[in-house]
C-alpha positions as CSV (number, residue, x, y, z in Angstrom):
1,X,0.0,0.0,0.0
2,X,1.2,3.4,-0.9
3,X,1.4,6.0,3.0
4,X,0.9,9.3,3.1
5,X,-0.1,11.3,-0.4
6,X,1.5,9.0,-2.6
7,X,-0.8,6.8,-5.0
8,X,-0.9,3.4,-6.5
9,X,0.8,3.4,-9.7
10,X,-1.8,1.6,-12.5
11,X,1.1,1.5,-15.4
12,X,4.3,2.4,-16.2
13,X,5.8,4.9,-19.0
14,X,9.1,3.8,-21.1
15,X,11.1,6.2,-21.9
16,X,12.7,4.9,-24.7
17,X,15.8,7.5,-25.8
18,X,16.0,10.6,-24.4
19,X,16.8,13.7,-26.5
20,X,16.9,12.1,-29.8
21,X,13.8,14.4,-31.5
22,X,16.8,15.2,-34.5
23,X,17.8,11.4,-35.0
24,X,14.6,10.0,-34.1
25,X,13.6,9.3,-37.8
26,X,17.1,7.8,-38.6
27,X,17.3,5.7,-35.6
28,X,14.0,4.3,-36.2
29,X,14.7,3.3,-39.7
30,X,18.3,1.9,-38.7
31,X,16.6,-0.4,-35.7
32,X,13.5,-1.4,-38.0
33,X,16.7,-2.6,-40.9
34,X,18.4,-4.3,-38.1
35,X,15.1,-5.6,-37.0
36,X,13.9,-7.0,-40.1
37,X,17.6,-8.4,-40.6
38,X,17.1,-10.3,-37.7
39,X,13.9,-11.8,-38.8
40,X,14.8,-12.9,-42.3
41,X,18.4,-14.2,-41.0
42,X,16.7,-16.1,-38.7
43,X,13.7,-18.0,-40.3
44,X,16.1,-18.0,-43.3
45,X,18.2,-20.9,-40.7
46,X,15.3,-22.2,-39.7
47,X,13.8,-23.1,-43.1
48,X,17.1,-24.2,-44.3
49,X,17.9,-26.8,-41.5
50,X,14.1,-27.8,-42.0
51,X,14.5,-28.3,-45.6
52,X,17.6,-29.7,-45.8
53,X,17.9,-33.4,-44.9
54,X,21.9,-33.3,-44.7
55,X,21.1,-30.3,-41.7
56,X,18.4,-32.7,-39.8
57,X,22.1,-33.5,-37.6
58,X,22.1,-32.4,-33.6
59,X,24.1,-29.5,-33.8
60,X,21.5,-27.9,-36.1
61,X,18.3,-28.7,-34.8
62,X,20.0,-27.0,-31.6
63,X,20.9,-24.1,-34.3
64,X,17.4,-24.2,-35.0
65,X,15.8,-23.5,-31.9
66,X,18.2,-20.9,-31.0
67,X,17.0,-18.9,-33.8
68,X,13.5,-19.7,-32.5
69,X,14.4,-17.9,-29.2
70,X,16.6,-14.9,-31.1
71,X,13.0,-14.5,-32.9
72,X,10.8,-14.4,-29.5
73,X,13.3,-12.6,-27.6
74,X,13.7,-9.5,-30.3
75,X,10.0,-9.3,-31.2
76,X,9.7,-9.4,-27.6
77,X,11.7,-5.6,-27.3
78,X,12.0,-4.1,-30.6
79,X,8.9,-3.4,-31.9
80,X,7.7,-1.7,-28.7
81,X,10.9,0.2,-28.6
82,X,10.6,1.4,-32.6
83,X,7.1,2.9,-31.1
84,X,8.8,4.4,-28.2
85,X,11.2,6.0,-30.7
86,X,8.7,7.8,-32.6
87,X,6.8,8.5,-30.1
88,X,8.9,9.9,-27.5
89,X,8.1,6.9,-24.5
90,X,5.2,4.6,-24.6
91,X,2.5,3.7,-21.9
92,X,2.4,0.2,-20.6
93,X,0.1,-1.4,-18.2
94,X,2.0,-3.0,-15.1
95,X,1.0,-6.3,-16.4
96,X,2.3,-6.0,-19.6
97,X,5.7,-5.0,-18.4
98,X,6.3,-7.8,-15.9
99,X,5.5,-10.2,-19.3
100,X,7.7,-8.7,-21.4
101,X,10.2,-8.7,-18.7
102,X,9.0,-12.6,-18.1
103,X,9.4,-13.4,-22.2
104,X,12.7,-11.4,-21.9
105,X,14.4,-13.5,-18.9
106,X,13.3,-16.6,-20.4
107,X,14.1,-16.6,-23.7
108,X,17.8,-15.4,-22.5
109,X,18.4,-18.2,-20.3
110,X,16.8,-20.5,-23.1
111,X,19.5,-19.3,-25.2
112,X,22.1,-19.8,-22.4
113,X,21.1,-23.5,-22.1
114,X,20.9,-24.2,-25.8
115,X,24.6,-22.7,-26.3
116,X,25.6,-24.9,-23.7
117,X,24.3,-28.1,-25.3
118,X,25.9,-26.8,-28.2
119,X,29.2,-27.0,-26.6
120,X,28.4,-30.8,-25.0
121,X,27.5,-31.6,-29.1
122,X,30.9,-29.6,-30.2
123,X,32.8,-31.7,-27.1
124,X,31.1,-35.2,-27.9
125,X,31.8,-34.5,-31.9
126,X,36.1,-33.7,-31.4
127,X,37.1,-35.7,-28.1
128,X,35.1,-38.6,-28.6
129,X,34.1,-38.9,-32.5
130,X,33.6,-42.5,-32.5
131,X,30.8,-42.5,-29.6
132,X,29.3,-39.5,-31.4
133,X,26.5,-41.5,-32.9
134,X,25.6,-43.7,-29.8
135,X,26.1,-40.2,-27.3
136,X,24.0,-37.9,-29.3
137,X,21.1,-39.9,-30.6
138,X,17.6,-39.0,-31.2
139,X,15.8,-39.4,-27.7
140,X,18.7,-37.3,-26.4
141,X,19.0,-34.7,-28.6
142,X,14.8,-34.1,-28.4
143,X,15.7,-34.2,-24.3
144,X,17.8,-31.3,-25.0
145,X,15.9,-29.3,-27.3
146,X,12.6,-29.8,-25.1
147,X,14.0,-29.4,-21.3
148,X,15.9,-26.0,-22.1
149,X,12.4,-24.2,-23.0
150,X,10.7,-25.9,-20.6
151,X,12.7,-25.3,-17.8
152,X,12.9,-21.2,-18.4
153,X,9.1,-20.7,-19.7
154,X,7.5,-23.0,-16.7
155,X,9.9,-22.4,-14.2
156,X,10.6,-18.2,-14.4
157,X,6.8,-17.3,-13.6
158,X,7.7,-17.4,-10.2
159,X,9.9,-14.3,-10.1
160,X,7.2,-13.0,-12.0
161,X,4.5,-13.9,-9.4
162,X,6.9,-11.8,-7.0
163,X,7.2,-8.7,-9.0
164,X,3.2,-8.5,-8.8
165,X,3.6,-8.7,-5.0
166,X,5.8,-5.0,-5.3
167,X,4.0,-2.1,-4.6
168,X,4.5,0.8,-7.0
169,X,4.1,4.8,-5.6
170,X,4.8,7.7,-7.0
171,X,6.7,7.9,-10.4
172,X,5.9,5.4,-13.1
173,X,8.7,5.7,-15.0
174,X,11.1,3.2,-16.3
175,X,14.1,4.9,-17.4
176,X,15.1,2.6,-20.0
177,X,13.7,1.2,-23.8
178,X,11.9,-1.8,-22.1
179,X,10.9,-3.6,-18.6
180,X,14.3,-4.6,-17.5
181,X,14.8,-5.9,-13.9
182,X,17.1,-2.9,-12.5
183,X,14.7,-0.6,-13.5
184,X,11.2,-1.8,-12.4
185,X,13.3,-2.3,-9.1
186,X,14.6,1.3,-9.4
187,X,10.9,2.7,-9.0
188,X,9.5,-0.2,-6.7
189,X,8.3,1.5,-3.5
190,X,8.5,-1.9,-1.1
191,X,11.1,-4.8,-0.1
192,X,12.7,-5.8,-3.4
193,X,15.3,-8.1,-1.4
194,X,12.9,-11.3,-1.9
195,X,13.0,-10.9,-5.7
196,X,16.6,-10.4,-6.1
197,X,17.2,-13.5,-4.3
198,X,15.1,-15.1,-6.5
199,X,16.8,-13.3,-9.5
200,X,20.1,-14.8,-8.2
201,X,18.9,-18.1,-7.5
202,X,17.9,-18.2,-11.7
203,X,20.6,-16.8,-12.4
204,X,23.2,-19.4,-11.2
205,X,21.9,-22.4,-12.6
206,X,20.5,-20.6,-16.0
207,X,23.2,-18.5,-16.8
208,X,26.6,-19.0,-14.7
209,X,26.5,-22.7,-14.7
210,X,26.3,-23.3,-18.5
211,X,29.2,-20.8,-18.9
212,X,31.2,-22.9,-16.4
213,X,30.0,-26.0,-18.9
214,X,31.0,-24.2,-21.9
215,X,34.4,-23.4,-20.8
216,X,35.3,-27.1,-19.4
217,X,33.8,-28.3,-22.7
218,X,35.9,-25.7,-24.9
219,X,39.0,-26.6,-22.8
220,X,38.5,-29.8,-23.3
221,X,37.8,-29.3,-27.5
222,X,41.0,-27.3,-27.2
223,X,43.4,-29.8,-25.5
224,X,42.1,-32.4,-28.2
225,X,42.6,-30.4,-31.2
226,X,46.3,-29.5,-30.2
227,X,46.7,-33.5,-30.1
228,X,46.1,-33.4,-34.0
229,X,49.2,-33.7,-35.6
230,X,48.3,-32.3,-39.1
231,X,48.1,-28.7,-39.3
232,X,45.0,-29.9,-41.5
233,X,43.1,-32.0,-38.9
234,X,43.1,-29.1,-36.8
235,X,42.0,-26.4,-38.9
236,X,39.2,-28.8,-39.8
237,X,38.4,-29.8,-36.4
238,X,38.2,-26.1,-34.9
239,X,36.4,-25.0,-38.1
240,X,33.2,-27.3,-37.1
241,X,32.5,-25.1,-33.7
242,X,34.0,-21.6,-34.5
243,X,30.2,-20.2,-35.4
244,X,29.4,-21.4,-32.1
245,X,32.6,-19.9,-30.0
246,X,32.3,-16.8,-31.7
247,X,28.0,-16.6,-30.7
248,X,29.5,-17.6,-27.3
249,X,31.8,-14.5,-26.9
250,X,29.4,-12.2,-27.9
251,X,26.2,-13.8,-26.0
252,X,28.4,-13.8,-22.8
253,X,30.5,-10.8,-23.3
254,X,27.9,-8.4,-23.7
255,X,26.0,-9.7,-20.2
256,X,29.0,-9.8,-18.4
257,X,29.5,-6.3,-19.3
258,X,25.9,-4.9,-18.2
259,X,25.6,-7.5,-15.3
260,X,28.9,-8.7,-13.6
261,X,30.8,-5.4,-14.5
262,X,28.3,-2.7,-13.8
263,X,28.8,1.2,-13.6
264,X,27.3,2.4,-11.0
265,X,28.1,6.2,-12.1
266,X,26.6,4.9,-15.6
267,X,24.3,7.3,-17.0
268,X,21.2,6.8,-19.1
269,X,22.9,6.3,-22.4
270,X,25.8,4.4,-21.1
271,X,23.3,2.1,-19.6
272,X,21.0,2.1,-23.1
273,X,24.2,1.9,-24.9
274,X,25.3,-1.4,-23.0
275,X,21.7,-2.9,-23.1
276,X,21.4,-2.3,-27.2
277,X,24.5,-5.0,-27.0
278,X,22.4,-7.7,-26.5
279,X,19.1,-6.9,-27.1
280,X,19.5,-5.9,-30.7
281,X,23.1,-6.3,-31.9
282,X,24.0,-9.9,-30.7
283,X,20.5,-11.1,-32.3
284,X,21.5,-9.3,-35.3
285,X,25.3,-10.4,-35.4
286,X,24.3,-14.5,-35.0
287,X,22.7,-15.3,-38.1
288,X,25.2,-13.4,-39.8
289,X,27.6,-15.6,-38.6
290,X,25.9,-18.4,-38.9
291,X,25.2,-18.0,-42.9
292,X,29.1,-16.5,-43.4
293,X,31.3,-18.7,-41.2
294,X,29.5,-22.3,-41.6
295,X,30.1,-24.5,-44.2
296,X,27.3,-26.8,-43.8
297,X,24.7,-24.0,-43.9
298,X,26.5,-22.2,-46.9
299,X,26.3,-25.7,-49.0
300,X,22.8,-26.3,-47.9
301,X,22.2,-22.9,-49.4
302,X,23.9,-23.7,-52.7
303,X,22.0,-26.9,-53.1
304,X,18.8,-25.0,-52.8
305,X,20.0,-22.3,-55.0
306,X,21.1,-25.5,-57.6
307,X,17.8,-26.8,-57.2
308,X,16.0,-23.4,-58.1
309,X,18.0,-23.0,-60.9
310,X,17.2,-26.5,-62.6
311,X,13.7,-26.1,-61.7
312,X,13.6,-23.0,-64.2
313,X,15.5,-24.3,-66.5
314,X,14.1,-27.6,-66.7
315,X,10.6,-26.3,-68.3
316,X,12.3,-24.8,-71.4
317,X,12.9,-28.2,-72.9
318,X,9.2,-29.8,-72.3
């Protein structure tokens, strides 16, 4: 309940970017391209390792879903945001936030687990290539596409049951281009302790411990490819998961920049700065690499392209 003359909030207001009325029109324009980049990049992977029986491998299908949570987690943020742009902040019932926040946090952590079964299918593949088929096989591989979404989407409502338990007095705004944690908590006007604990608690086994798997499993890759002798072998070997180590660096970079390293002297666009890391320029950067960098996807692509190209050619001699 909110004492003396303050009242109940009943929604919040994002401010989006502040003091951009000059760019406004440009920024919008450059977020809806990177936007729409992000999109086509995106289903473009997921229709090709769908199409494509040579992709319907582990390591794929696992490249398919993360796409499926790049999707969810940008729609999630940009379109609001591209509103907010134009309009100079946008109005959002209390609700609405804590879900946006909810489809944020677990979609992120979805992404965290997948890129750490990634790395088990990278390890499995290079330090033990003749167990590969009997490791990775299909009842596994379905266990660790399903138990990633199902263990962020069923299991993060809880924080969000907690958020709805804040009370909210006073100012409404959230300084920042979408319902983040640190700022809802910034204007929360009780205890926050309870759901900071239960932030942390998340965060451990969602985000921390898969980056302690990754890095065992990449030491591991590591110490088997220097046991190569041909200069060859290895190029080969470290060529299959360099797509992934690179997503790695920048999915894990950019939050340990905003959340292990934070500023607290940060202003509000070296805070929106850090946050457009990995909310729209790691999403963007991924299929990019992806569609540049992998082999397998770029002859999957040619094979379709081949396959066009006779089917229009093919009707001129009938």
């Amino acid at each position: 309940m909110c004492e003396g003359n303050g009242s109940m909030v009943t929604k919040f207001f994002i401010l989006g970017f502040l003091k951009i009325e000059d760019f406004k029109i440009s920024l919008f324009f450059l977020f809806l391209l990177i936007y729409i980049v992000i999109l086509l990049g995106n289903v473009f992977i997921i229709i090709l390792v769908s199409a494509c029986h040579h992709l319907n491998v582990p390591m794929y299908l696992f490249l398919r879903n993360l796409s499926v949570a790049d999707i969810l987690f940008t729609t999630n943020i940009i379109p609001n945001m591209l509103y907010a742009i134009l309009t100079g902040g946008v109005d959002i019932s209390i609700a609405g936030c804590f879900i946006q926040y909810y489809v944020f946090c677990s979609s992120t952590y979805t992404q965290s687990l997948i890129l750490m079964v990634m790395a088990f299918d990278r390890y499995v593949a290079i330090c033990h290539p003749l167990h590969y088929a009997s490791l990775m096989n299909h009842k596994l591989c379905l266990h660790f596409i399903y138990w990633p979404w199902a263990i962020c989407f069923v299991l993060f409502p809880i924080e969000v049951v907690s958020l709805f338990q804040l009370s909210f007095c006073g100012s409404n705004i959230i300084e920042h281009f979408f319902c983040d944690f640190a700022p809802i908590l910034a204007i929360a006007s009780s205890d926050t302790s309870l759901v900071e604990t239960e932030d942390l608690i998340f965060a451990i086994p969602l985000m921390f411990m898969p980056f302690v798997v990754i890095t065992i499993s990449y030491l591991c890759i590591v110490i088997s490819i220097l046991k190569i002798t041909s200069i060859g072998g290895r190029w080969k070997a470290f060529s299959t998961c360099s797509a992934h180590l690179t997503t790695i660096f920048i999915f894990y970079g950019t939050q340990i920049t905003i959340y292990i390293f934070p500023v607290g002297e940060d202003t509000f666009y070296g805070k929106t700065v850090k946050s457009l890391l990995y909310t729209v320029l790691t999403p963007f950067i991924n299929p990019i690499i992806y569609s540049m960098r992998n082999h397998e996807i770029k002859r999957a692509l040619q094979q379709v392209m081949n396959k066009k190209s006779n089917a229009n050619v093919y009707p001129m001699f009938h």
